[in-house]
Residue frames relative to the residue before (quaternion, step in Angstrom):
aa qw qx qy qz dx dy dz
X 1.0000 0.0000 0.0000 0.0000 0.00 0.00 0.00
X 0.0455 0.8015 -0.5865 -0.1072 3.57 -1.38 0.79
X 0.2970 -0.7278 0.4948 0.3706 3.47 -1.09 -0.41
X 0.2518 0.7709 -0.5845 -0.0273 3.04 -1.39 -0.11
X 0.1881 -0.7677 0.6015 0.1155 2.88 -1.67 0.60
X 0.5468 -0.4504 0.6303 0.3176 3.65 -1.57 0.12
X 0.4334 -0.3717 0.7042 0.4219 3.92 -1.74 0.67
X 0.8452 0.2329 -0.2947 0.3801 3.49 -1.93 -0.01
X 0.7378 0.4473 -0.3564 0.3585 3.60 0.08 -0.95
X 0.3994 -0.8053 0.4310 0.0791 3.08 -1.60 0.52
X 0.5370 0.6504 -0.2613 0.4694 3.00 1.95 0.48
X 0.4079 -0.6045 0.6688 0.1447 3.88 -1.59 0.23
X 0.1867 0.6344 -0.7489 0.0425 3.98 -1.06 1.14
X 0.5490 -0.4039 0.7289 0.0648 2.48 -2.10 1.56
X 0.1399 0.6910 -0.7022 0.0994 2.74 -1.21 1.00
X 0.1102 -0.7197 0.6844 0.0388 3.55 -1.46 0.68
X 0.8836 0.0546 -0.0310 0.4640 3.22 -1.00 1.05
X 0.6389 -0.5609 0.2719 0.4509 2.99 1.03 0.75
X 0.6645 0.4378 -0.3304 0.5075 3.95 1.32 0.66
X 0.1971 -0.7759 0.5593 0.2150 3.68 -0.61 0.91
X 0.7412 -0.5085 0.4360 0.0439 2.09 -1.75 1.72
X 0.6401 -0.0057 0.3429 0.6875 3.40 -0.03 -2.16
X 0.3007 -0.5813 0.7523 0.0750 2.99 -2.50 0.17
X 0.0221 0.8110 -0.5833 0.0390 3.68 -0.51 1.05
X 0.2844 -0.8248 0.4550 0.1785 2.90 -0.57 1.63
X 0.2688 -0.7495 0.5492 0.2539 3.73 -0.68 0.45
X 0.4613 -0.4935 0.6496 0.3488 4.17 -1.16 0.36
X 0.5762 -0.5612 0.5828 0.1158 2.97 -2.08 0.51
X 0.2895 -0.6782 0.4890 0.4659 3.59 -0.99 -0.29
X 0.5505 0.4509 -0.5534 0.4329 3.23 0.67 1.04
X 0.5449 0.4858 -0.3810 0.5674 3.91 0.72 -0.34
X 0.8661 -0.0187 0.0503 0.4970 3.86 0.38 -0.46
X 0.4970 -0.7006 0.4475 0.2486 3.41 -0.19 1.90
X 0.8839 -0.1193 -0.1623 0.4221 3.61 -1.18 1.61
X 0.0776 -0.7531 0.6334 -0.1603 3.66 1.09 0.59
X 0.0807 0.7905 -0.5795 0.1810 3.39 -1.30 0.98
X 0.2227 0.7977 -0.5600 -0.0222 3.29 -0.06 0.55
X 0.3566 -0.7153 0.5966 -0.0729 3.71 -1.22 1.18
X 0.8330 -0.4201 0.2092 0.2930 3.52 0.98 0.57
X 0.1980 -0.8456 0.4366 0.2349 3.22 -1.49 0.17
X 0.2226 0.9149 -0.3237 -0.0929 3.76 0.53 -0.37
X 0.4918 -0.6999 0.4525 0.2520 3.63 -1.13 0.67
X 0.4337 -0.7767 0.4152 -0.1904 2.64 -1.74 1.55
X 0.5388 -0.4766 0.3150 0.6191 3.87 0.11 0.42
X 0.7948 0.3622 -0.1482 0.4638 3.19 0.14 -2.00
X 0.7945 0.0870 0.1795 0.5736 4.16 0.16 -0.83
X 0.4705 -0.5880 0.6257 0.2036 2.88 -1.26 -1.00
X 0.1084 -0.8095 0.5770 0.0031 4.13 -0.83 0.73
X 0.3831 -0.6869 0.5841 0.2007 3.37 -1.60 1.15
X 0.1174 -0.8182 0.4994 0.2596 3.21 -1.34 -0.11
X 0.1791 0.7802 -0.5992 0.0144 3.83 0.09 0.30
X 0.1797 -0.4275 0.8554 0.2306 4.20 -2.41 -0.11
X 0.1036 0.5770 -0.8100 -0.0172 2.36 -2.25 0.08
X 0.6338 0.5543 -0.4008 0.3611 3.34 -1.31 0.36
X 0.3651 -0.7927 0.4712 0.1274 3.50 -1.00 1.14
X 0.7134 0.0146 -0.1939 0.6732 3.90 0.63 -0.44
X 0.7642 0.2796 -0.3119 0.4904 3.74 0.55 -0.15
X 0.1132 -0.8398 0.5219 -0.0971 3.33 -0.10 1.18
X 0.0743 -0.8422 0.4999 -0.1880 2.99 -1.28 1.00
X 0.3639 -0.8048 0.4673 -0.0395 3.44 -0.73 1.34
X 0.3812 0.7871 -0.4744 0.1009 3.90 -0.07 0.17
X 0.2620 -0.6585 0.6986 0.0980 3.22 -1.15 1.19
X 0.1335 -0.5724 0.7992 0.1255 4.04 -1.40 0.84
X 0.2459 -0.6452 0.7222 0.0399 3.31 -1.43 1.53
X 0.0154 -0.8003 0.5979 0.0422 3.67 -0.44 0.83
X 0.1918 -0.7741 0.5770 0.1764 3.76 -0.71 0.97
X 0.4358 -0.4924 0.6873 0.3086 3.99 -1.50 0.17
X 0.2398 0.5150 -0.8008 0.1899 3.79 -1.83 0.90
X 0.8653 0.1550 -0.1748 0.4435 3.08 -0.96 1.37
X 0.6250 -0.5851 0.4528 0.2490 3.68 0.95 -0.31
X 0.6475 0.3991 -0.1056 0.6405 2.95 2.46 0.55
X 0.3467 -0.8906 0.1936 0.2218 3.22 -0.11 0.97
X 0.1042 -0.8335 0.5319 0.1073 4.33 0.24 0.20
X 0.0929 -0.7807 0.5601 0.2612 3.08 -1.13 1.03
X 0.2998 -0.8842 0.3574 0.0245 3.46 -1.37 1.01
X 0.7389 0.0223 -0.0726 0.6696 3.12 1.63 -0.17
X 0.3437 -0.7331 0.5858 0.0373 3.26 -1.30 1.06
X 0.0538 0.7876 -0.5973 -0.1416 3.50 -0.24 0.70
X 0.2138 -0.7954 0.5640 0.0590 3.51 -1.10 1.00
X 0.0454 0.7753 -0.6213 -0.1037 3.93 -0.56 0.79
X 0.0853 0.8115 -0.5773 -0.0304 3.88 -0.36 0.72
X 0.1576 0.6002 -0.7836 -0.0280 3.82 -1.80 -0.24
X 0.8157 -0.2950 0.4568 0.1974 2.34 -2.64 0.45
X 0.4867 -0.5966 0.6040 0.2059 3.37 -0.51 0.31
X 0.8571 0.1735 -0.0829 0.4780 3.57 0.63 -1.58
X 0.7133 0.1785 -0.3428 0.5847 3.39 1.35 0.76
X 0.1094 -0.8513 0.5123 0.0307 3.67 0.28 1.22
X 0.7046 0.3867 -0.4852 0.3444 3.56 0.77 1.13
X 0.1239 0.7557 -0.3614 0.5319 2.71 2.14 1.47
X 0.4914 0.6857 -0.4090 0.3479 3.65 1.24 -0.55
X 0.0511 0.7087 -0.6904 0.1360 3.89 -0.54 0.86
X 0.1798 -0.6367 0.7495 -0.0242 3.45 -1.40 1.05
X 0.1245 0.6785 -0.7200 0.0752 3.66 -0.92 1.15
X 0.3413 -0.6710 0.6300 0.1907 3.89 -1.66 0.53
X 0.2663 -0.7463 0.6091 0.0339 3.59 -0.87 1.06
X 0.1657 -0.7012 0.6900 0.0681 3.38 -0.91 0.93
X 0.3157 -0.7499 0.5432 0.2074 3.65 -1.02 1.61
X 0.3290 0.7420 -0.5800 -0.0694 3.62 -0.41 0.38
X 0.4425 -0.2782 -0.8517 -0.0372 1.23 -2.26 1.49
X 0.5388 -0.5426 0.3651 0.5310 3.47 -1.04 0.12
X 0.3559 -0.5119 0.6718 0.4000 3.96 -1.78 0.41
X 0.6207 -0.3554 0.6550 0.2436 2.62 -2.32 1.19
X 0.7022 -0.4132 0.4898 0.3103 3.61 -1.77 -0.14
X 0.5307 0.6907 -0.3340 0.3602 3.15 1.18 -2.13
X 0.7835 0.5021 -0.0077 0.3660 3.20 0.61 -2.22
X 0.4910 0.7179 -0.4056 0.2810 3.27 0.89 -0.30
X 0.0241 0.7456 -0.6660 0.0042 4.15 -0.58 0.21
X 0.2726 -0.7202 0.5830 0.2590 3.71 -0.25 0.49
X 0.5553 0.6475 -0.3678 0.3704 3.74 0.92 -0.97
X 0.7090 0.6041 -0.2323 0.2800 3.43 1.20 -1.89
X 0.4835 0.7318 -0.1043 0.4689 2.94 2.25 -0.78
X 0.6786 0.6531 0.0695 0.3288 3.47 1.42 -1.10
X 0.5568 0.7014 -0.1125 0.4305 2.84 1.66 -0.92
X 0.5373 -0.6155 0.4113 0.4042 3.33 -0.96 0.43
X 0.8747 -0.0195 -0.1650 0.4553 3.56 -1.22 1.32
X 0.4211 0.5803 -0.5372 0.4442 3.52 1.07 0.93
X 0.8353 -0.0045 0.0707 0.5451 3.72 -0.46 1.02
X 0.5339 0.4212 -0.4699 0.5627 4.28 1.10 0.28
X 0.6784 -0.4861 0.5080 0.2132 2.64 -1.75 0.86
């Protein structure tokens, strides 16, 4: 698995063997207030994104995605958030996706929402 991106674009391709897999589009920080994205990198089991976002509630989340079959599933979500105005509000909790999402299916946004995966 690699990553990459294009200057200007706003996307992530999976790529094996030098072929991509999938494209994941990622949000601006104008589509989604402090939008951050921090990478991708490969893992025994898969591979895992990392992006924050959020202006007084803030928020940290790594998608661990695992390989079965030669396909990729994402299975845990690890989420560290706080308060901005009380930063010893900071709490780190690990989500298990079940069932796991296929790649195909993946939307990072869908992820993003209010009280999906936040504390």
């Amino acid at each position: 698995m690699e990553e990459g991106t294009e200057p200007g674009t706003h996307f992530v391709r999976i790529t094996r063997a030098g072929t991509v897999v999938h494209t994941i589009r990622t949000p601006t920080g104008v589509e989604w207030n402090g939008f951050g994205f921090y990478g991708a990198k490969k893992t025994k089991q898969g591979f895992e994104i990392s992006i924050s976002y959020g202006s007084r509630f803030y928020y940290w989340k790594k998608f661990i995605f695992i390989c079965r079959q030669h396909k990729f599933y994402l299975s845990k979500i690890r989420v560290d958030s706080l308060d901005k105005n009380y930063p010893e509000s900071g709490k780190t909790k690990v989500v298990r996706v079940r069932p796991n999402v296929p790649l195909e299916r993946f939307v990072i946004t869908d992820f993003m929402k209010e009280g999906v995966v936040d504390p």
